[in-house]
C-alpha positions in Angstrom: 69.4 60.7 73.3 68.8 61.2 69.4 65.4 59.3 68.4 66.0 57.0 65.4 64.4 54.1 64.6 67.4 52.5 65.0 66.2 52.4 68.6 63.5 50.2 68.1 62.7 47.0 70.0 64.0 43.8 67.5 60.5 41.9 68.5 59.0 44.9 66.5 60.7 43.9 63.6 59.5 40.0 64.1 56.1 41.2 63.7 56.3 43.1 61.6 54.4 41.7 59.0 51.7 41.3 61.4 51.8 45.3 61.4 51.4 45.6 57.8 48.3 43.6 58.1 46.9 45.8 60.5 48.3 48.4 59.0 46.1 47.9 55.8 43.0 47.7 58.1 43.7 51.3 59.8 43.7 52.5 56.4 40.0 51.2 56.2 39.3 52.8 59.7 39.5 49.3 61.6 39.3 50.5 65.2 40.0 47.2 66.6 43.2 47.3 64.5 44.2 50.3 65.2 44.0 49.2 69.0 46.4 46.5 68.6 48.8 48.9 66.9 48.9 51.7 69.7 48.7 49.2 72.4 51.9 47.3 70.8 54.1 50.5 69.6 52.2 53.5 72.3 54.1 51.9 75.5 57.2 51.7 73.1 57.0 55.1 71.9 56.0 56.8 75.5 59.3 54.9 76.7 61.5 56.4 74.1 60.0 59.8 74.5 60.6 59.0 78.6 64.3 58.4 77.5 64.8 61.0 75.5 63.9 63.6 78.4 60.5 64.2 77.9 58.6 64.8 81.3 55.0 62.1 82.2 52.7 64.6 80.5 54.9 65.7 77.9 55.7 61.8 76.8 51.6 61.1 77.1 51.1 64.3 74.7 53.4 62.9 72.2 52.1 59.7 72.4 48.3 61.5 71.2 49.6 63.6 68.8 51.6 60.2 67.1 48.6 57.8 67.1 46.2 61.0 65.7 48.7 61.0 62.7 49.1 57.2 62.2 45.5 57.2 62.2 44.9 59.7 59.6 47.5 59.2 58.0 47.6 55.4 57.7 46.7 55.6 54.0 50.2 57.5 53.8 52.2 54.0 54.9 53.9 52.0 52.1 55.6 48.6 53.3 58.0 48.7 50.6 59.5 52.0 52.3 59.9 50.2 55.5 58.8 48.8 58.6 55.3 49.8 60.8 57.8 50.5 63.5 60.0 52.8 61.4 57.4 54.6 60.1 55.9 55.4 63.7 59.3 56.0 65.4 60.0 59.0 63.0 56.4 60.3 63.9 57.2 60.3 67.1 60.8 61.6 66.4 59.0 64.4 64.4 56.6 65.5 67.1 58.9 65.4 69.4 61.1 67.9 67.4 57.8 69.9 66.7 57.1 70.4 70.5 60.6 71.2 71.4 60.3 73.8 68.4 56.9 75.5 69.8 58.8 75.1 73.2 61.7 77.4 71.7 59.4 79.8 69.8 57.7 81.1 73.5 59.3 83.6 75.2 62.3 82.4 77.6 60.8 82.1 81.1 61.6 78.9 82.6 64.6 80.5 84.0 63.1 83.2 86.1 60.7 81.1 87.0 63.5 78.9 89.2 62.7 78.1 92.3 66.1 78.6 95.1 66.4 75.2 97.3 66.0 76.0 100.9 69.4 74.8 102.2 70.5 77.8 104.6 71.3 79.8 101.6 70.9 83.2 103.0 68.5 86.2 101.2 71.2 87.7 99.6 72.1 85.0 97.8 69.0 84.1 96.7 68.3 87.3 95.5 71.4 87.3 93.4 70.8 84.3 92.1 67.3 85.2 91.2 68.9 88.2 89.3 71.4 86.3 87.7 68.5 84.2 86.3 66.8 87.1 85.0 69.5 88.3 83.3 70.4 84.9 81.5 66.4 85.0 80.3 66.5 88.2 79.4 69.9 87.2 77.4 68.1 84.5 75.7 65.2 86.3 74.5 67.7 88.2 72.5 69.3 85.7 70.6 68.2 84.4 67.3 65.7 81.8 67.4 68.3 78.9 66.1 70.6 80.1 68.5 68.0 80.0 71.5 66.9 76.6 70.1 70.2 74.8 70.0 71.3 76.8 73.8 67.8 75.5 74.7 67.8 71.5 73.7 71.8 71.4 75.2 70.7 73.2 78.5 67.0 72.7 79.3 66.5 69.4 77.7 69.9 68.3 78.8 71.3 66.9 75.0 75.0 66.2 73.8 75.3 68.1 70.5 75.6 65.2 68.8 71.9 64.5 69.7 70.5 68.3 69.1 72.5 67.6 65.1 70.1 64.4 65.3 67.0 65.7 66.6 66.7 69.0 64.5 68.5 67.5 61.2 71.1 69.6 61.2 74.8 68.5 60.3 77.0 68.6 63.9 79.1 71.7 62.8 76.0 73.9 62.5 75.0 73.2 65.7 78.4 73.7 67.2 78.7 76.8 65.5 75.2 78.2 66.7 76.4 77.4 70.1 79.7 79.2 70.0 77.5 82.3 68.5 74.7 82.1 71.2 78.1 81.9 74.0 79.7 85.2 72.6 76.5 87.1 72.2 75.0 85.9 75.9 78.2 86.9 77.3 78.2 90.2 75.4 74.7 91.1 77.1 75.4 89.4 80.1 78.6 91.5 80.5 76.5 94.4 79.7 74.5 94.5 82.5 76.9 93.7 85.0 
């Protein structure tokens, strides 16, 4: 799901004026205001985040690192730009980008660290599944990091590339064409150590 402000709740828009009222008391370090602002948008931006694929934690996380910015940054909102709820959906957009960046810059290890569903499977196939997963991460680690990125959002995030083109700002073709390059290169090393 791309995060626009597009996706905004219409009764956000009502209000909005409302916002720009207590908007221009954030900027003077109102706390009271600035409660009525996260306890409006943060349900609204934890849900989006929710929607968008985020785990509980991950959702909270953004959620704190989006109402630290719109606090210090508050003095950075101009009405005639656009709405309160604009402006604090593409916060939220941007740190969610950001974490799924920092995400992509570790090392790949979610993959070995799969755990194998007890179903009757026997050992052997477990163990070449576990295998097989530790040659896909090694695979990864390999690739360039816009290449893991884009492989990463489409496979561990679970995003059309239409959303990925959204998300990192990048026209759809680009992203097609990093995943067509990330495919023939993990095939190359996957192929490779078969």
């Amino acid at each position: 799901m791309a995060l626009s402000a597009t996706q905004v709740n219409r009764a956000d828009h009502d209000h909005d004026n409302d916002f720009v009222a207590l908007m221009a008391r954030v900027r003077e370090r109102d706390r009271h205001a600035f409660e009525r602002v996260f306890t409006h948008f943060g349900p609204r931006v934890k849900a989006l985040m929710l929607k968008s694929g985020a785990d509980q934690a991950l959702a909270e996380d953004i959620v704190q690192d989006v109402f630290m910015s719109v606090w210090r940054r508050a003095g950075q909102y101009v009405p005639e730009r656009g709405s309160v709820s604009a402006w604090i959906f593409t916060i939220a957009r941007n740190a969610r980008i950001d974490r799924l960046r920092r995400q992509s810059s570790r090392p790949y290890e979610d993959v070995t660290a799969i755990e194998i569903a007890d179903d009757g499977a026997n050992a052997e196939q477990q163990l070449d599944a576990a295998q097989r997963a530790e040659r896909v991460a090694s695979a990864m680690v390999e690739l360039p990091r816009e290449q893991r990125v884009v492989i990463e959002l489409a496979y561990v995030h679970d995003l059309a590339q239409s959303e990925i083109a959204s998300n990192l700002s990048l026209p759809l073709g680009t992203v097609k064409s990093r995943m067509r390059l990330a495919y023939a290169k993990l095939k190359q090393k996957l192929e490779e150590t078969v």
